[in-house]
N, C-alpha and C positions, 0 to 999 in steps of 0.2 A: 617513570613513564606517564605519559600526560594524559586523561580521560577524552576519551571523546565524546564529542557533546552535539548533539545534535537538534538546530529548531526547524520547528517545520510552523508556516504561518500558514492558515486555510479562510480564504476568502469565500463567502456564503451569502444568503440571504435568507436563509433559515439554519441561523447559528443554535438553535433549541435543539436541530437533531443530533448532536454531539455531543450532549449531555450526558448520555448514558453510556457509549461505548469508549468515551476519549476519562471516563473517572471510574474504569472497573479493569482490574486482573493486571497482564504486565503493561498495558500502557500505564497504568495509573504508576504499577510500582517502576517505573521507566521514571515518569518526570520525579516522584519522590526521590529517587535515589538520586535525581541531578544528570542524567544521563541525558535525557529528551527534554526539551523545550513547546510545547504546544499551544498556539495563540491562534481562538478562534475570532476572524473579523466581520462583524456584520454590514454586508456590503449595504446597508439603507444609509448608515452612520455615514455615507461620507455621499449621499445623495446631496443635492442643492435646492431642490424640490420642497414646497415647504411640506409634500403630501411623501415626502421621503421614494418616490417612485424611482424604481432603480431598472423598470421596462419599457418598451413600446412596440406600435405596431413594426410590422418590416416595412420598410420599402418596396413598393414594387405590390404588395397588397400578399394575403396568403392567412391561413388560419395561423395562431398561434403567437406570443410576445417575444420579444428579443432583448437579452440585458443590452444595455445600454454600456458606451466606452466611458464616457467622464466618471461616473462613482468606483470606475474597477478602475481606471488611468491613475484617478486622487488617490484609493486605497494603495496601489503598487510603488506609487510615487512617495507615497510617503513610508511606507515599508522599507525602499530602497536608501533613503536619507537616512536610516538608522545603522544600514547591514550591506554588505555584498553578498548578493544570493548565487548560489551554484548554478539552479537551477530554476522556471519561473512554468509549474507544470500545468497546462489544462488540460482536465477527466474530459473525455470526450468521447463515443461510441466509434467513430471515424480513428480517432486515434491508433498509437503502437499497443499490439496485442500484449498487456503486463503477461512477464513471465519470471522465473528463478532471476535469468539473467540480468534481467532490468534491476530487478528487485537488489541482486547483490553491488552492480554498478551502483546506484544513488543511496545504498548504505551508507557509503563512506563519505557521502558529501554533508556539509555542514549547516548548511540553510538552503529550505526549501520552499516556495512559494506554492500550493494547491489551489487554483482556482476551479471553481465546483459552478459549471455549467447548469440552467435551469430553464422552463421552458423550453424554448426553438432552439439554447445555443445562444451565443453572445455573440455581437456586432463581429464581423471578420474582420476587422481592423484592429481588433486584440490579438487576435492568430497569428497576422502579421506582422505584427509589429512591436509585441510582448512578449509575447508566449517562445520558451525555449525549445517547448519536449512537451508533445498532446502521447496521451496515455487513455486505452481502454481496458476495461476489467472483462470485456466479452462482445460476442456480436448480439447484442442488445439493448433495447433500451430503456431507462431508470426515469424516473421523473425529475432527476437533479442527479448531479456531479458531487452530493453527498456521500452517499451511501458509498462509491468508487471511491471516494477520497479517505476515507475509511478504510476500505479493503488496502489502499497502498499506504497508509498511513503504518499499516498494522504489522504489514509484511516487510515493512522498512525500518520499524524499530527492535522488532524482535533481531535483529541481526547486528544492533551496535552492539560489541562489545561492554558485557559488564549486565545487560538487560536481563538475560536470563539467567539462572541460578546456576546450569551447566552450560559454559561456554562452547562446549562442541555441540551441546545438543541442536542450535540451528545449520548446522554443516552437516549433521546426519538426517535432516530431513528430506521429503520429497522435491524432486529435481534437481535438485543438488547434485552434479556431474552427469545429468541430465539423467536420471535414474530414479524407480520411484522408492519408496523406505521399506526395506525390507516388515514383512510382520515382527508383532511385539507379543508379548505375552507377561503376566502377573501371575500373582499367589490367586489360587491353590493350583499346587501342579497337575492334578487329576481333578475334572469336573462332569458328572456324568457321563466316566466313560472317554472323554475327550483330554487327551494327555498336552502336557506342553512338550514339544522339540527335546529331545533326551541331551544333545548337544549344549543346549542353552543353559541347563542343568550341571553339564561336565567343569567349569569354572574355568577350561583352557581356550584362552584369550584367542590365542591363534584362529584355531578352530573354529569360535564362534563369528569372529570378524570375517571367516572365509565363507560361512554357512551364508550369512545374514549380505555380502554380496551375490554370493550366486543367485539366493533368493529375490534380492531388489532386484537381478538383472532379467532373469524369469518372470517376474510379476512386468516388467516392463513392457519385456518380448510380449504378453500377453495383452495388456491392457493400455500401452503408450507405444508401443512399435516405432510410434512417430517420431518421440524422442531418439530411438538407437540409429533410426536413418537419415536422424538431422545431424548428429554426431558424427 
């Protein structure tokens, strides 16, 4: 059976903030094992400018800079000449609300492009006329299309196949059949009085897998309602 392998290319202009979160824990052990691919591009490199400027003002006048389409056109253009991409994503706040679902949809795809918005937003004639699939992480807003690109970076690798140590364990996580994880518990079974689940202790498989839904479905009813009435 064949690995799946996944790249994801992320186009920036502050390729430094990825330093720390794209070289620790399971992304790091994601590319080592060969599983993930991650290629950070710094969008000044493919400016024309000899002051490397990859903004300007808008049009039409307004506070704020706007990326610019030639160094993000060059960067995709020349990403494209290598690979067929699945999908060509830009973090946006207007964007699709990221959920489980998205998240398990573009698991399985193979190349991903992440353009990370800065300032005002980039030219709209990249929206139109690049961009496959605009994606937000919330109604709010970030100083860059980094940090979002990150959160889906994160949420999309832990689900190939082979990334984590227990293969079910991203199937029994939160929203996951739209439901949230039931509670967990560790050693020691008694801690001040506060005992763990005597069920979880019993060792009968049955039993615990039927606790530990009733419980996700309760914790839902409680605290994502939203979920059970979108289902």
């Amino acid at each position: 059976m064949s690995i799946q392998h996944m790249r994801i290319d992320i186009i920036t202009c502050l390729p430094e903030l990825f330093d720390g979160p794209m070289n620790q824990s399971i992304l790091k052990r994601a590319v080592q094992k060969g599983h993930v691919e991650i290629e950070i591009h710094n969008l000044r490199n493919y400016s024309t400018n000899k002051h490397k400027t990859v903004d300007d003002y808008a049009y039409g006048g307004g506070a704020g800079m706007v990326l610019m389409i030639e160094p993000i056109d060059r960067c995709i253009t020349q990403l494209k000449e290598k690979r067929k991409y699945d999908e060509l994503i830009y973090m946006t706040p207007d964007g699709a609300r990221l959920d489980q679902r998205i998240c398990n949809q573009l698991s399985v795809k193979q190349n991903l492009i992440l353009l990370c918005g800065h300032y005002k937003g980039v030219d709209e004639r990249i929206r139109k006329h690049l961009i496959t699939k605009e994606i937000s992480i919330g109604d709010y807003v970030l100083s860059g299309g980094e940090l979002a690109a990150m959160v889906l970076a994160d949420s999309l690798i832990r689900l190939v196949p082979g990334v984590l140590n227990d293969e079910t364990s991203a199937l029994t996580d939160s929203f996951q059949d739209d439901l949230l994880a039931p509670p967990v518990y560790t050693r020691p079974e008694e801690y001040k009085g506060w005992k763990v689940p005597e069920v979880l202790l019993s060792g009968h498989e049955e039993k615990i897998n039927n606790w530990r839904h009733e419980q996700s479905v309760e914790r839902t009813k409680q605290r994502r309602p939203d979920l059970l009435n979108d289902g």
